[in-house]
mmCIF file of the C-alpha atoms, coordinates in Angstrom:
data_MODEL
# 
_entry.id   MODEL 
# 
loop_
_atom_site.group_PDB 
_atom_site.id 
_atom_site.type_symbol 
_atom_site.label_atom_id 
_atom_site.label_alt_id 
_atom_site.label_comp_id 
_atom_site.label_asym_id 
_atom_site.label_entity_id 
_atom_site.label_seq_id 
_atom_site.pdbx_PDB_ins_code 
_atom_site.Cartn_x 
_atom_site.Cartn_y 
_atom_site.Cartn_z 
_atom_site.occupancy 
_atom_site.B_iso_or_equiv 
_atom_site.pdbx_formal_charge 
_atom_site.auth_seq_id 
_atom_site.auth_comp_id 
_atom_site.auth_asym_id 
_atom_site.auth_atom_id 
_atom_site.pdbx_PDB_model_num 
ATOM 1   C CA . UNK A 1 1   ? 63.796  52.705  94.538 1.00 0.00 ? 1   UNK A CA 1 
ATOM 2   C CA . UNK A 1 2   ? 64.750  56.159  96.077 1.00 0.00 ? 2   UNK A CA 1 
ATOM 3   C CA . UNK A 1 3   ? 67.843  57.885  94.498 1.00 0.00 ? 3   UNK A CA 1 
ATOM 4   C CA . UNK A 1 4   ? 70.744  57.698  96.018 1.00 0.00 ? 4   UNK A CA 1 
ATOM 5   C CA . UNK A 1 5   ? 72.250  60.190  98.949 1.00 0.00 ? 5   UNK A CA 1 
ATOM 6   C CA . UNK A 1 6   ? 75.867  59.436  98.023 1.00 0.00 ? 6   UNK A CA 1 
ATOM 7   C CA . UNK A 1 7   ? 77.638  58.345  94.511 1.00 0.00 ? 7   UNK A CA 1 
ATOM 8   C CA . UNK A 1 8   ? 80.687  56.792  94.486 1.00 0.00 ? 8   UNK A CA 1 
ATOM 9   C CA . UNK A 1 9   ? 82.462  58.673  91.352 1.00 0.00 ? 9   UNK A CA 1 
ATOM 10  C CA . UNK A 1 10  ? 85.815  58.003  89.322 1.00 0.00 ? 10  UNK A CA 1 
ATOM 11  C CA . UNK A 1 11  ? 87.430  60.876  87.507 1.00 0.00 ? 11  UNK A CA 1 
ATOM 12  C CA . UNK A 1 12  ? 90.105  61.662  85.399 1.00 0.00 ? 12  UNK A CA 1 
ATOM 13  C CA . UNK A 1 13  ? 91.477  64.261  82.946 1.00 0.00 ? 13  UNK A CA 1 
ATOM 14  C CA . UNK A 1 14  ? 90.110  64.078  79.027 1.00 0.00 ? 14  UNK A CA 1 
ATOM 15  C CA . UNK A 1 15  ? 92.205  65.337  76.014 1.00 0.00 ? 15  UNK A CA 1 
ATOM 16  C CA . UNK A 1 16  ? 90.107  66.319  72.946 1.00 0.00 ? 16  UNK A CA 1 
ATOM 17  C CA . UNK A 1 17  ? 87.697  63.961  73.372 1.00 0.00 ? 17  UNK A CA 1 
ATOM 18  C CA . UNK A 1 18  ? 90.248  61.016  74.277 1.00 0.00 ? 18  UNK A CA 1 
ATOM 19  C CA . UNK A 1 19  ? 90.570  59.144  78.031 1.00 0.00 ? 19  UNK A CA 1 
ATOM 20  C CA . UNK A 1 20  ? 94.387  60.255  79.093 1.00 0.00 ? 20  UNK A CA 1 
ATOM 21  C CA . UNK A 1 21  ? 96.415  57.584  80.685 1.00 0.00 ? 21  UNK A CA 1 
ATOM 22  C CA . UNK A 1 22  ? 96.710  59.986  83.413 1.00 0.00 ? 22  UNK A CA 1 
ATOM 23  C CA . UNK A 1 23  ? 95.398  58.980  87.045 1.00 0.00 ? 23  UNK A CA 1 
ATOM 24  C CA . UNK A 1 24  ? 92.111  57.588  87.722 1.00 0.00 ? 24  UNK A CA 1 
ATOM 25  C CA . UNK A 1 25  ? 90.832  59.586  91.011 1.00 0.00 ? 25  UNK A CA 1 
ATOM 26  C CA . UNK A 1 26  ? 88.460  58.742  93.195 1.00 0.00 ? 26  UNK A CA 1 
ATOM 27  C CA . UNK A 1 27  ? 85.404  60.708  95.499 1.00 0.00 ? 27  UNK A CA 1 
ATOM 28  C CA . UNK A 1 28  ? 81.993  60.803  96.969 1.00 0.00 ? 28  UNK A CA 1 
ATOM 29  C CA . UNK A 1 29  ? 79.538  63.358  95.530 1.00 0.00 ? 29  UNK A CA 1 
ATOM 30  C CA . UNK A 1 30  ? 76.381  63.769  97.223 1.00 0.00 ? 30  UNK A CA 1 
ATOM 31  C CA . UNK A 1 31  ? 73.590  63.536  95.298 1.00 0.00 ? 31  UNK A CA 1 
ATOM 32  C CA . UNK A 1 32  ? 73.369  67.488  95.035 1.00 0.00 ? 32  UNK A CA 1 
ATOM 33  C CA . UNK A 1 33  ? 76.393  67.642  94.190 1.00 0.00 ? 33  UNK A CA 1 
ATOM 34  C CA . UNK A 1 34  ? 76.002  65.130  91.226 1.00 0.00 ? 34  UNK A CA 1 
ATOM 35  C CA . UNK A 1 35  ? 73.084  66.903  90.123 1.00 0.00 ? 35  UNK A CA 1 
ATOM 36  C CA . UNK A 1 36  ? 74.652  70.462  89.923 1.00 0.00 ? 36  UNK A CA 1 
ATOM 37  C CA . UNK A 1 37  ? 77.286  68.829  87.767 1.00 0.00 ? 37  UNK A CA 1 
ATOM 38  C CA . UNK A 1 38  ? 75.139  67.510  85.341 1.00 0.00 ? 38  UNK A CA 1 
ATOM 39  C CA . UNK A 1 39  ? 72.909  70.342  85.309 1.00 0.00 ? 39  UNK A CA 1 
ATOM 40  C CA . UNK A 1 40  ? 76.087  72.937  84.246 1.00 0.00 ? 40  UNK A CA 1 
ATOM 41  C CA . UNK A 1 41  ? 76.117  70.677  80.994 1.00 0.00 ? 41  UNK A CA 1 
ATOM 42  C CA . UNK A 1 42  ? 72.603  69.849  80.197 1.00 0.00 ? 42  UNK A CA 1 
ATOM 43  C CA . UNK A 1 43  ? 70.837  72.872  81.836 1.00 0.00 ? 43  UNK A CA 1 
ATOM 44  C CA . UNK A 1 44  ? 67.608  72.668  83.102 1.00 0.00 ? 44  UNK A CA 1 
ATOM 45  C CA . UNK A 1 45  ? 66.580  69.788  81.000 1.00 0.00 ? 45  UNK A CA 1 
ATOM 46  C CA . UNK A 1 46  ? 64.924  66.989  82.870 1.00 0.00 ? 46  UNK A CA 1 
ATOM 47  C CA . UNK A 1 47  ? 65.114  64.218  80.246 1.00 0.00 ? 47  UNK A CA 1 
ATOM 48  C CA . UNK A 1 48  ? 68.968  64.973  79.587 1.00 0.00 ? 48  UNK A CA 1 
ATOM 49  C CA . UNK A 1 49  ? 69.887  64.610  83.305 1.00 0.00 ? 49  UNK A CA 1 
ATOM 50  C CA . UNK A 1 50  ? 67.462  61.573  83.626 1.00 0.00 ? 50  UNK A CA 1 
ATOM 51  C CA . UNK A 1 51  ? 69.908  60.419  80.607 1.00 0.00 ? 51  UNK A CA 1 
ATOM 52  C CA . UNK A 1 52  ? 73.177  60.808  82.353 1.00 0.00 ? 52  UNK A CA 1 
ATOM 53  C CA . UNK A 1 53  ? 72.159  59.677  85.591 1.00 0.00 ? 53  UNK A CA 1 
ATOM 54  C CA . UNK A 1 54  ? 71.714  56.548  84.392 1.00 0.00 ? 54  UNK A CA 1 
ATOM 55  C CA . UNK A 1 55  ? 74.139  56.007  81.382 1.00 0.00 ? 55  UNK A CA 1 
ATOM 56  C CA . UNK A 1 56  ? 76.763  56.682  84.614 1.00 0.00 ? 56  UNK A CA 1 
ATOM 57  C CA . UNK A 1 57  ? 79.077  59.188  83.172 1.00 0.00 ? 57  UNK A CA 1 
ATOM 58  C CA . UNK A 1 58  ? 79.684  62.740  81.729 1.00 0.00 ? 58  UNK A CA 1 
ATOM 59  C CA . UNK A 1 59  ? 82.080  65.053  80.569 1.00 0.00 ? 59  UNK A CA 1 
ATOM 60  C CA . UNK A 1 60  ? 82.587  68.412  82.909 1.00 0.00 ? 60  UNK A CA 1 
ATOM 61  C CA . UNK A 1 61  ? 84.987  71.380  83.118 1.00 0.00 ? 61  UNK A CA 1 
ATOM 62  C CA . UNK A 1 62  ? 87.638  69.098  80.850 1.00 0.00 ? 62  UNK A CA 1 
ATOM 63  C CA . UNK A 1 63  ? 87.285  65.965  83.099 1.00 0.00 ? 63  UNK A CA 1 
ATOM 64  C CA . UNK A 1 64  ? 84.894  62.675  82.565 1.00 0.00 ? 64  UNK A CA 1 
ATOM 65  C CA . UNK A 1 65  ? 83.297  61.532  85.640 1.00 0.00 ? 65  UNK A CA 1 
ATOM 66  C CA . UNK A 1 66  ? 82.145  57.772  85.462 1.00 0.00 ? 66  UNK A CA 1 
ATOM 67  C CA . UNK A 1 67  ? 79.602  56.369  88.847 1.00 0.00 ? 67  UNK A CA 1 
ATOM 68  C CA . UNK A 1 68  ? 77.494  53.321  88.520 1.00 0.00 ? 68  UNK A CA 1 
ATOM 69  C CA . UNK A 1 69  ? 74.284  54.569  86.731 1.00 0.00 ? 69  UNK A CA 1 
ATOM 70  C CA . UNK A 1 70  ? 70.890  55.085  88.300 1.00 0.00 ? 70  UNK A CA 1 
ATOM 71  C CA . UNK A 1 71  ? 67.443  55.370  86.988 1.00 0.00 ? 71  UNK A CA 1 
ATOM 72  C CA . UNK A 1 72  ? 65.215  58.063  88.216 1.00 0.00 ? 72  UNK A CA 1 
ATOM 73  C CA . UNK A 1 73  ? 62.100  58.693  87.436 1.00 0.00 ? 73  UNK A CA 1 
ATOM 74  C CA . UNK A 1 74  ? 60.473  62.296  86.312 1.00 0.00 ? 74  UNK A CA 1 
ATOM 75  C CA . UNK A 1 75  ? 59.238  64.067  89.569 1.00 0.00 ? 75  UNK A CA 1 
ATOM 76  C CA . UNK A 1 76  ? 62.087  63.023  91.272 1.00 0.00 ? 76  UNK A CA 1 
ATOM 77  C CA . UNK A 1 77  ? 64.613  65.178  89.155 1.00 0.00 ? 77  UNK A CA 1 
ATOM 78  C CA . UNK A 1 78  ? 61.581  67.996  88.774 1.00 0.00 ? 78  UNK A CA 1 
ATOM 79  C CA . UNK A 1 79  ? 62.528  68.135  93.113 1.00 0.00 ? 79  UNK A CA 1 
ATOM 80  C CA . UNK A 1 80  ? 66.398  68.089  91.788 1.00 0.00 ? 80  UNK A CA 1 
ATOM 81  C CA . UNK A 1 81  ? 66.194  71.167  89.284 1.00 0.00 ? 81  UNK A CA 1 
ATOM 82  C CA . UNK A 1 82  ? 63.349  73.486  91.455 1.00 0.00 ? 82  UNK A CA 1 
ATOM 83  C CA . UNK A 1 83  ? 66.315  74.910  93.018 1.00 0.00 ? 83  UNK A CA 1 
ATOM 84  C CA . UNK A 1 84  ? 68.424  76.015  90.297 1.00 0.00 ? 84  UNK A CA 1 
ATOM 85  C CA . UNK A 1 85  ? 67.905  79.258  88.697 1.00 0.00 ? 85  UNK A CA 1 
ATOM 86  C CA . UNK A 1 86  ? 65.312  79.899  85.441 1.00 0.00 ? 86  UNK A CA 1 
ATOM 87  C CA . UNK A 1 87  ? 65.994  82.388  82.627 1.00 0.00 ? 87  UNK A CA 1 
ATOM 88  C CA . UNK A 1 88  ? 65.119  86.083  83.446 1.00 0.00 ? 88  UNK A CA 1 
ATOM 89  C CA . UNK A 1 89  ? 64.295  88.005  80.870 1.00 0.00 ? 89  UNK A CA 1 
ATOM 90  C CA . UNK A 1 90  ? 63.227  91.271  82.952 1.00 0.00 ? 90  UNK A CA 1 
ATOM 91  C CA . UNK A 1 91  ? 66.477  90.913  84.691 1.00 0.00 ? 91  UNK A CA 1 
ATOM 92  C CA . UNK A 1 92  ? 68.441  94.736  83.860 1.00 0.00 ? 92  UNK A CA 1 
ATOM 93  C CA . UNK A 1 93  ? 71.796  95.046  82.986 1.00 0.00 ? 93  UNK A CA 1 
ATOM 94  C CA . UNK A 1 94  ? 74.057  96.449  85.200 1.00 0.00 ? 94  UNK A CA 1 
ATOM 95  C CA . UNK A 1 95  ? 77.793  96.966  83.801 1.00 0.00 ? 95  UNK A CA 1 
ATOM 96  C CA . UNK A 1 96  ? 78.988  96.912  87.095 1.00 0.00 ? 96  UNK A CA 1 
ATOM 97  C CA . UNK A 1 97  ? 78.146  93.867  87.762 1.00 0.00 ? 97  UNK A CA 1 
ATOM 98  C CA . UNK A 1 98  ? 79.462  92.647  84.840 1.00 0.00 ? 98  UNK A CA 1 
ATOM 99  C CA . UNK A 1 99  ? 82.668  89.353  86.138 1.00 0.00 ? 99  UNK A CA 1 
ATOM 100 C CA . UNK A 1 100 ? 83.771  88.106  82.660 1.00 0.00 ? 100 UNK A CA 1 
ATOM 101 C CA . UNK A 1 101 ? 82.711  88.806  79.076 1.00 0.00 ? 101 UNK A CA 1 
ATOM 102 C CA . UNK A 1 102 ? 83.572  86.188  76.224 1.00 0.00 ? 102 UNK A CA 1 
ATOM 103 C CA . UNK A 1 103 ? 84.475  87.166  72.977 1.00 0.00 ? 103 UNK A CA 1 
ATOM 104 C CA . UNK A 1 104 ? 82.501  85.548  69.818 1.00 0.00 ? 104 UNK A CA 1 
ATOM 105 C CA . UNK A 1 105 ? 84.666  85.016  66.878 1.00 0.00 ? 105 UNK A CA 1 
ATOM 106 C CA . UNK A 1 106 ? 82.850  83.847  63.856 1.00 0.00 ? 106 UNK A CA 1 
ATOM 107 C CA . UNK A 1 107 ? 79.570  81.633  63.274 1.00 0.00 ? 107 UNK A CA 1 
ATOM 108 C CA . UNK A 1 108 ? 78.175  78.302  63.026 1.00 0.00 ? 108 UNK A CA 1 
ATOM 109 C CA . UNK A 1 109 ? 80.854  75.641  63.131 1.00 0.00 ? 109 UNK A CA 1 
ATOM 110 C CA . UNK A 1 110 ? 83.421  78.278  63.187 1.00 0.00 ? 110 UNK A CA 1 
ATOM 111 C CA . UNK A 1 111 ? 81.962  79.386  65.886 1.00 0.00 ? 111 UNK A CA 1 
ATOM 112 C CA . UNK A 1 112 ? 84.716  79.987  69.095 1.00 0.00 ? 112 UNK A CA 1 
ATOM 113 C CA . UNK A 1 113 ? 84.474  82.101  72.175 1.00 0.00 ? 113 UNK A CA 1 
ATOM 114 C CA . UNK A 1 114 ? 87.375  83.371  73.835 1.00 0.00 ? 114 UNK A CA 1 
ATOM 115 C CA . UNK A 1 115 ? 86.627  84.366  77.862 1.00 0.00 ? 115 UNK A CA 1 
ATOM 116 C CA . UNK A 1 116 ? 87.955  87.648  79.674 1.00 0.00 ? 116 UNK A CA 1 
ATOM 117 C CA . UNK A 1 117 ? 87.493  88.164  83.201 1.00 0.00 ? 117 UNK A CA 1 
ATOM 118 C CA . UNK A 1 118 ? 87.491  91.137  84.317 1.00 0.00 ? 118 UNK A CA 1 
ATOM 119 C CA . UNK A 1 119 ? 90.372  91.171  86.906 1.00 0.00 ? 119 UNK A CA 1 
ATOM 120 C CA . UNK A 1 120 ? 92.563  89.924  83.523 1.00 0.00 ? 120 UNK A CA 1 
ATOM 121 C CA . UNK A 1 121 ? 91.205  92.780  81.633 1.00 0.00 ? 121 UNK A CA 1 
ATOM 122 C CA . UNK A 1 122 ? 91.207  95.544  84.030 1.00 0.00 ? 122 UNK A CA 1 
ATOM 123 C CA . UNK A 1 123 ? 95.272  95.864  83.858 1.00 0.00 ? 123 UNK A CA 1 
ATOM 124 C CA . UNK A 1 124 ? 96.201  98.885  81.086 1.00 0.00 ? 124 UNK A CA 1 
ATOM 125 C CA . UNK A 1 125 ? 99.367  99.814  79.435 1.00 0.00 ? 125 UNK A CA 1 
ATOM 126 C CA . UNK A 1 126 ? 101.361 102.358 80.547 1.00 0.00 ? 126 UNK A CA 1 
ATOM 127 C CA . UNK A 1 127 ? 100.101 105.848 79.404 1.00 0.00 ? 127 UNK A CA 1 
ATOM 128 C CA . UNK A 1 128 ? 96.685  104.740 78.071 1.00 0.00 ? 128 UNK A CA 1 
ATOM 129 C CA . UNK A 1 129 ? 93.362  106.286 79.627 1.00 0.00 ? 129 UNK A CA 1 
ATOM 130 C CA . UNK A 1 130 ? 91.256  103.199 79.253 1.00 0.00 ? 130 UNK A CA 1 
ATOM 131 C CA . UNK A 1 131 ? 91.538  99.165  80.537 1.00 0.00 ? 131 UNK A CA 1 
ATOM 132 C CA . UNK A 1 132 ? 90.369  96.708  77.659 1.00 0.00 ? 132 UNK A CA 1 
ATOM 133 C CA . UNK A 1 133 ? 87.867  96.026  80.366 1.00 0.00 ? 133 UNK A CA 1 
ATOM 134 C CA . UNK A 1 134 ? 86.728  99.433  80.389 1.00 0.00 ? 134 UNK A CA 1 
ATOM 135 C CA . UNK A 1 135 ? 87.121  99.809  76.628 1.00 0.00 ? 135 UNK A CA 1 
ATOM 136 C CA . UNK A 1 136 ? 84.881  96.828  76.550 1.00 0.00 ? 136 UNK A CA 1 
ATOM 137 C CA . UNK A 1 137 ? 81.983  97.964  78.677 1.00 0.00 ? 137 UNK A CA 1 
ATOM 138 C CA . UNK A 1 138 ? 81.593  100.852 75.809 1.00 0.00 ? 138 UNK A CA 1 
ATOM 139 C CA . UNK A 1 139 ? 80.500  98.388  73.677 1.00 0.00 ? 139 UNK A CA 1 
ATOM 140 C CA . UNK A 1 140 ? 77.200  98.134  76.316 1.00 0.00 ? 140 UNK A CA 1 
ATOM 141 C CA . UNK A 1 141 ? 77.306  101.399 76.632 1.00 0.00 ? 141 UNK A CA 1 
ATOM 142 C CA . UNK A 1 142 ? 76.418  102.496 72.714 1.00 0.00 ? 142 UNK A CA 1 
ATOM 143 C CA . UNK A 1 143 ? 74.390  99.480  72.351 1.00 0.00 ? 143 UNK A CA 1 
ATOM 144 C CA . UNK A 1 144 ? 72.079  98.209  75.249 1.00 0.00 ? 144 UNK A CA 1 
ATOM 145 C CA . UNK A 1 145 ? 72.540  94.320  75.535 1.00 0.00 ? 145 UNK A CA 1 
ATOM 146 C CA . UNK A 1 146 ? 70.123  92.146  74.975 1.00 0.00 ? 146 UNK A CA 1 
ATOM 147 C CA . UNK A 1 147 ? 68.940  89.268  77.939 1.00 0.00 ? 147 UNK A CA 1 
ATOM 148 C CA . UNK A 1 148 ? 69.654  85.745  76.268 1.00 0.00 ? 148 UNK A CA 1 
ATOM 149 C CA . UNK A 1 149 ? 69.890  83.205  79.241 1.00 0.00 ? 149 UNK A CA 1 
ATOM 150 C CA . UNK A 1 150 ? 70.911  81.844  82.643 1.00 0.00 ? 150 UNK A CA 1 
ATOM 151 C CA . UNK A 1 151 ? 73.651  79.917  81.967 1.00 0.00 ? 151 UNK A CA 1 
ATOM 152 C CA . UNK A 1 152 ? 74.149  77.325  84.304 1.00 0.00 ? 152 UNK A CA 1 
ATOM 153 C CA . UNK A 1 153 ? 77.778  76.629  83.240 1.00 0.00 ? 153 UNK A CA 1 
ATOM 154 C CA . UNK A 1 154 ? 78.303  79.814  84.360 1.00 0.00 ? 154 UNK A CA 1 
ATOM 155 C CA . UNK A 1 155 ? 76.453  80.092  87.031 1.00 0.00 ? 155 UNK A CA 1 
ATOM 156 C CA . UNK A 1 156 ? 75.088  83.767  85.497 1.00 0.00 ? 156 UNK A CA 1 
ATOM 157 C CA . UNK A 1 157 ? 72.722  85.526  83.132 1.00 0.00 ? 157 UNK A CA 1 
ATOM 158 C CA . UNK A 1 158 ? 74.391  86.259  79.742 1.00 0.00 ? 158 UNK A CA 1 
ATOM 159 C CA . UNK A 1 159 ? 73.768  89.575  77.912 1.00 0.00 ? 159 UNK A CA 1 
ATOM 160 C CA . UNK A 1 160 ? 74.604  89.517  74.489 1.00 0.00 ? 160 UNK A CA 1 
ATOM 161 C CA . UNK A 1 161 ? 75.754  92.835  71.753 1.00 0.00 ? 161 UNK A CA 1 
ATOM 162 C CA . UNK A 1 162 ? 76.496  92.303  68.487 1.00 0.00 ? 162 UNK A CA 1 
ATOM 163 C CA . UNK A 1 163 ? 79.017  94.222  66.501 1.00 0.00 ? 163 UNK A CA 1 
ATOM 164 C CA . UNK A 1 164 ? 78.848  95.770  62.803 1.00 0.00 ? 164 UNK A CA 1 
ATOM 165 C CA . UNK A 1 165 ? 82.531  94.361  61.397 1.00 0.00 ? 165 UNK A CA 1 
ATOM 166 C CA . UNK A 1 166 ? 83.619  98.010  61.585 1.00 0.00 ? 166 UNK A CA 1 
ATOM 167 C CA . UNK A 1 167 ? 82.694  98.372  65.447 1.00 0.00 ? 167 UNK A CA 1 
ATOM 168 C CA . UNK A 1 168 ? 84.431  94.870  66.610 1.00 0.00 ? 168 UNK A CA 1 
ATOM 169 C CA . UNK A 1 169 ? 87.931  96.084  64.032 1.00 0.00 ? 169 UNK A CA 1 
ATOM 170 C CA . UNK A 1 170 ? 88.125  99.795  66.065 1.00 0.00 ? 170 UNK A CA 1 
ATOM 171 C CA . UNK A 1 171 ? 86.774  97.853  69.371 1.00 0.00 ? 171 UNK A CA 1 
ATOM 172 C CA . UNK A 1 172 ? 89.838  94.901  68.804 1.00 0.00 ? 172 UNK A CA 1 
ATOM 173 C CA . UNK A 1 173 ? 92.195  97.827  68.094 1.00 0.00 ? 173 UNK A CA 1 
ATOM 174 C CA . UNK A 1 174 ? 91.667  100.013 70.605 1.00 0.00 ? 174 UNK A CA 1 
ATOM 175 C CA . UNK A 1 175 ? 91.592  97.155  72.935 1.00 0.00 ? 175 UNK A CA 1 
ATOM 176 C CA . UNK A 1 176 ? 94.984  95.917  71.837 1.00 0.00 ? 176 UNK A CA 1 
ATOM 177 C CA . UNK A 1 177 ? 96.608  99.371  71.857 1.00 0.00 ? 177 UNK A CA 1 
ATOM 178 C CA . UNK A 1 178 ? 95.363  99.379  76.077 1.00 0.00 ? 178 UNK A CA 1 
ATOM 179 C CA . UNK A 1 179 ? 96.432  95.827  76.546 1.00 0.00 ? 179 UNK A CA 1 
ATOM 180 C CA . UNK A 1 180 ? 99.814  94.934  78.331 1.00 0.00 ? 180 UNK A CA 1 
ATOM 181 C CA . UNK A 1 181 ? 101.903 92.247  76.757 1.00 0.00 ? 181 UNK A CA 1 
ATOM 182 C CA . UNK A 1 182 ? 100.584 88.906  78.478 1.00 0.00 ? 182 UNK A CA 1 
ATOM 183 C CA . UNK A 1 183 ? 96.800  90.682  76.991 1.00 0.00 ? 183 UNK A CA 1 
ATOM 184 C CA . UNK A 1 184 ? 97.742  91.594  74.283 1.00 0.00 ? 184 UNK A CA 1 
ATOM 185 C CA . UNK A 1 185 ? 99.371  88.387  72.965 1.00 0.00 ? 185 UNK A CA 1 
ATOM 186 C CA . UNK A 1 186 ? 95.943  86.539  73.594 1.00 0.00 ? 186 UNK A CA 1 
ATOM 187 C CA . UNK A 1 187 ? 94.555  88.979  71.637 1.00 0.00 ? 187 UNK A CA 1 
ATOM 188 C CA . UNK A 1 188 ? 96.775  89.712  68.735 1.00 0.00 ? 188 UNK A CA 1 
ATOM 189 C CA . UNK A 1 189 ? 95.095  86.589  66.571 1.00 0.00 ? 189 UNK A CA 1 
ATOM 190 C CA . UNK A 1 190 ? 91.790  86.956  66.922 1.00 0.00 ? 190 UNK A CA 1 
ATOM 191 C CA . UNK A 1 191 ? 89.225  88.188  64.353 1.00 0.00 ? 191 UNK A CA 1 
ATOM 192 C CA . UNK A 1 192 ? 86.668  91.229  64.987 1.00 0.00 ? 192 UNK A CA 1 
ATOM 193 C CA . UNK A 1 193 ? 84.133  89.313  67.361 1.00 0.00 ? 193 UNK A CA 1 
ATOM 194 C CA . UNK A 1 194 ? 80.817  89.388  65.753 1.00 0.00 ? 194 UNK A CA 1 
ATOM 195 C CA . UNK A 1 195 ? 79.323  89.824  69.201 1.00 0.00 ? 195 UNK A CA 1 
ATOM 196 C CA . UNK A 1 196 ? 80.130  90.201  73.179 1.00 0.00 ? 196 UNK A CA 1 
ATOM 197 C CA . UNK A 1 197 ? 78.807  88.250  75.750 1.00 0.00 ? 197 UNK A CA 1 
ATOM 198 C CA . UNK A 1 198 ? 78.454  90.148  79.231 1.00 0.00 ? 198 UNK A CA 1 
ATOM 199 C CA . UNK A 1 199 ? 77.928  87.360  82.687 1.00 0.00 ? 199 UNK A CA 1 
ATOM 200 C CA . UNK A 1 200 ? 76.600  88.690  85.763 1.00 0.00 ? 200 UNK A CA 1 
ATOM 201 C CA . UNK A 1 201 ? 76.178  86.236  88.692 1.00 0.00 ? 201 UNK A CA 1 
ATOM 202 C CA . UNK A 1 202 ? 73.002  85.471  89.846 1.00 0.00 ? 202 UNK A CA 1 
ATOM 203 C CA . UNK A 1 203 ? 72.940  86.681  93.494 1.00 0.00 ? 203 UNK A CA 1 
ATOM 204 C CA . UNK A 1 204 ? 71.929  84.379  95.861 1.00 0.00 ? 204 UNK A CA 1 
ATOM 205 C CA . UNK A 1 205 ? 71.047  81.003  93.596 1.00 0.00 ? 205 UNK A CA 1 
ATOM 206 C CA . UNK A 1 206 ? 71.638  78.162  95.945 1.00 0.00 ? 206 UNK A CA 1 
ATOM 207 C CA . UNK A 1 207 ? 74.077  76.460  93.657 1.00 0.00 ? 207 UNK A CA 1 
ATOM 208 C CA . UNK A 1 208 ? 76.733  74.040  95.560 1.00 0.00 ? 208 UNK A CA 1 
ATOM 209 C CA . UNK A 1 209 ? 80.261  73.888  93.813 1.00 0.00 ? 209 UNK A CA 1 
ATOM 210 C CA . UNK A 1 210 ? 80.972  70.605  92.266 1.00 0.00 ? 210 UNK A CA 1 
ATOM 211 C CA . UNK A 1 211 ? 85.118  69.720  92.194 1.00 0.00 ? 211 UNK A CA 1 
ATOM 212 C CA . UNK A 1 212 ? 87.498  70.194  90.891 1.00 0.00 ? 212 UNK A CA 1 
# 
């Protein structure tokens, strides 16, 4: 049986884990749109999409989708993931190209990241020569970062530095000092990261957005 060109899907908002009594909406995805879904939780793993195509439901950007499930078999969602983008480890980094960074606070289960984009980062205090965003791209500047993936959640490759405890504490602090109040407040809690992730889109991947 061929997979199917259009799913019927049900959505709705999900609260730490828990269904919300919140509406139920309803809307067509086309199967390429379904796919690039499930692929910006699962990446490109063929046996995991396989798994959510037909147990009918998943959980993306803090909504669960529900559709009546659907088997498929192996070469058909090989076709499905050939045109989303592989890992590239000889891809350079380029701080200029450089649209969000996320901060990485601790490790294993305390693990947390906390995302900047650079348009929230770029704003400075009053009197102070560097952005956090600038002050940030230093970091990649005294320490060349590494290629760890293609993130398909993010639809870019992530570059990752880590930081000695004494870097991140002078990095945090000079950050804060440049950071106007709404910044500034986001930051004032956090611990020295123990490392910087750096996301540069991938130009020209053939990705189609999937709502909302």
């Amino acid at each position: 049986m061929p997979l199917p060109e259009n799913i019927a899907l049900r959505f709705t908002e999900e609260d730490a884990g828990y269904v919300t009594v919140r509406p139920v909406v309803k809307q067509t995805f086309r199967l390429a749109e379904l796919a690039d879904m499930v692929v910006s939780v699962t990446g490109k793993n063929a046996a995991r999409v396989q798994q959510i195509f037909r147990a009918g439901t998943v959980v993306y950007n803090g909504h669960r989708y529900w559709w009546d499930g659907f088997a498929s078999n192996e070469i058909e969602v090989a076709g499905l993931l050939a045109r989303f983008p592989d890992d590239d480890p000889a891809r350079p980094f380029n701080s200029a190209q450089v649209t969000s960074v996320s901060l990485e606070i601790g490790g294993g289960a305390q693990r947390s990241l906390v995302g900047l984009a650079r348009d929230e980062a770029s704003a400075k205090k009053l009197f102070q020569k560097q952005s956090p965003w600038e002050i940030l791209l230093t970091a990649a500047k005294d320490s060349t970062p590494r290629y760890e993936k293609y993130s398909h959640a993010e639809r870019a490759d992530v570059f990752r530095v880590h930081l000695s405890f004494e870097v991140a504490a002078s990095l945090m602090k000079q950050m804060l000092d440049a950071s106007p109040r709404a910044l500034r407040k986001k930051l004032a809690a956090l611990q020295p990261p123990a490392a910087i992730l750096f996301f540069i889109p991938r130009a020209n991947s053939a990705r189609e957005q999937a709502p909302p």
